[in-house]
N, C-alpha and C positions, 0 to 999 in steps of 0.2 A: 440315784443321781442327784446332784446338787441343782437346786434352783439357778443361782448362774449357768449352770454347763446347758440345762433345759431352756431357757430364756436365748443361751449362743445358736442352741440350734433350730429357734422357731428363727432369730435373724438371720439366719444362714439360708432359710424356706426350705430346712432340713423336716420331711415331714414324719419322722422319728420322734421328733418332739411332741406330736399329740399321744403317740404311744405311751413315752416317758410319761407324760403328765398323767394320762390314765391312771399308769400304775403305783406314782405317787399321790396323786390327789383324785383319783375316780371317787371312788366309796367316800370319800366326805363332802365332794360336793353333790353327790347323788342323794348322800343324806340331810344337807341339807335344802335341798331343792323337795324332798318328798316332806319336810317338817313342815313346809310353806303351802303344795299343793296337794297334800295329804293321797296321794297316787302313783304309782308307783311307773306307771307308763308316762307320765308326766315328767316325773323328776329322773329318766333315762334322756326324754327329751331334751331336758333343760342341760344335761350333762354335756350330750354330743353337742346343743347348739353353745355351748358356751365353750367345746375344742374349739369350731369354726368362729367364732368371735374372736377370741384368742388371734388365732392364725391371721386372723386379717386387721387386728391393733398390733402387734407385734413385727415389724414397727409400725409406730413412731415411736410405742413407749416400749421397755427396755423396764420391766420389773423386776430386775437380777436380784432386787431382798426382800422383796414383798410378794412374792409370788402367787403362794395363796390365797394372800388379801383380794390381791388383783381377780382373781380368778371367780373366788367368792361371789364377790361384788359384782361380776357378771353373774353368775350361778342364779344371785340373790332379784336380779332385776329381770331378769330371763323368768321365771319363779310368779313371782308378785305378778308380770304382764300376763304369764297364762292365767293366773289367778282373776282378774282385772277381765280378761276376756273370755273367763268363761263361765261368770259369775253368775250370770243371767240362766245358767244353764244347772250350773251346779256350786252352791256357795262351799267355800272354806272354811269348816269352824276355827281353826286356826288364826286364818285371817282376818275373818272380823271380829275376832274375841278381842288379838291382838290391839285391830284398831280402834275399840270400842274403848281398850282401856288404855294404851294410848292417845285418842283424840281428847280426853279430859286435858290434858298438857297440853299439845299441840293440836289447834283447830285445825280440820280442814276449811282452807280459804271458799267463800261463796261467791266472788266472782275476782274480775282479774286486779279492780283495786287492792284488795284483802291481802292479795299473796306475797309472803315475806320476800323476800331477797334472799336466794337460793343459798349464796356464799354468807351470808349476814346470820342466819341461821345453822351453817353450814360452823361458822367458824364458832359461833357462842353454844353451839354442840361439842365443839372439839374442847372448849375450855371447860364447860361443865365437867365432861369425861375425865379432862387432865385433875382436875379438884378433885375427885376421887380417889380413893384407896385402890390398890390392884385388885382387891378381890370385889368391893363393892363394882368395881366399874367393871371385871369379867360378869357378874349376875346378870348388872342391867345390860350389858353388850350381849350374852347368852340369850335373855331373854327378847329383845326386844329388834335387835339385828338377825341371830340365825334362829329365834323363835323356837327354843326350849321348852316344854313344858315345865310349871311348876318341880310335879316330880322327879322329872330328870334334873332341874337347877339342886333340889330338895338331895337328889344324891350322890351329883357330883359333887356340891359343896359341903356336906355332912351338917346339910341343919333342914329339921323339922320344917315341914312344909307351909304349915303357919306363919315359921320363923320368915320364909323364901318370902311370901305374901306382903309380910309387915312392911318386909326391907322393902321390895318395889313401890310399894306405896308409897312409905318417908322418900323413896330416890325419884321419886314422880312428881314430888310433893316441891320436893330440892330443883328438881328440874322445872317446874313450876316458879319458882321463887325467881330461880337465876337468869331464866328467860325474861321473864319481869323485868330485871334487873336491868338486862340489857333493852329493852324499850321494845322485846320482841310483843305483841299481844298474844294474849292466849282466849 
């Protein structure tokens, strides 16, 4: 079923529509929810709470072409939160490797003066990305959005796993610079 037709029947509180969406997008937001909380009881969790999320934003918003993005991006913060909550219990190597090597880029703020302006960052994210090539800008989106490993970047893109390493470096490096740029601190 098409993204529009799925989207008409969450507005409709046609509740068919978490069916559909299962059967189109289960398995990949399941998989990605299990790349973030490395668990597999976790990332079923994050799956069903991100139907019911769904069901209760739909409306106001209406993502007839973005569907999956939309959904992700719940998947993805649903994800991180249990990660975030139950860190103290049991860390994610995923997660902090992640943020360990993104925070070199982007600090985390130390208190509430520090912290960028959500959209200010938000938007000099989106330009950096747009400057990129489509394949550089799927790696760093692969990796650092749905949290890829290496060796899966390494063999969906067909390059050597040193090669994967290099590029995130220089595109962190890039990312670095351009933040700069923009008067973001790092």
């Amino acid at each position: 079923m098409e993204d529009e037709a799925i989207v008409e029947l969450y507005l409709a509180r046609d509740e068919s529509a978490i069916s559909h969406t299962s059967e189109k997008y289960g398995s990949k937001l399941r998989s990605l929810a299990k790349r973030i909380t490395e668990d597999d009881f976790m990332a079923d969790e994050c799956e069903n709470d991100t139907y019911m999320k769904a069901w209760n934003s739909i409306p106001p918003h209406e993502p007839r072409t973005y569907l999956f993005a939309f959904l992700a991006r719940i998947t993805r913060h649903l994800a991180l939160n249990l990660c975030e909550k139950n860190r103290t219990q049991k860390r994610s190597g995923t997660f902090v490797d992640l943020g360990e090597e993104i925070e070199s880029v982007i600090a985390a703020p130390d208190n509430t003066e520090s912290v960028v302006d959500d959209m200010v960052l938000r938007e000099s994210l989106n330009r950096f990305l747009a400057e990129l090539d489509e394949e550089k800008r799927n790696i760093f989106l692969r990796r650092y959005w749905f949290f890829d490993d290496i060796e899966t970047l390494s063999d969906r893109f067909g390059y050597s796993r040193s090669k994967i390493k290099s590029l995130l470096m220089r595109l962190r490096g890039k990312l670095r610079e351009h933040l700069e740029k923009d008067g973001i601190g790092v």
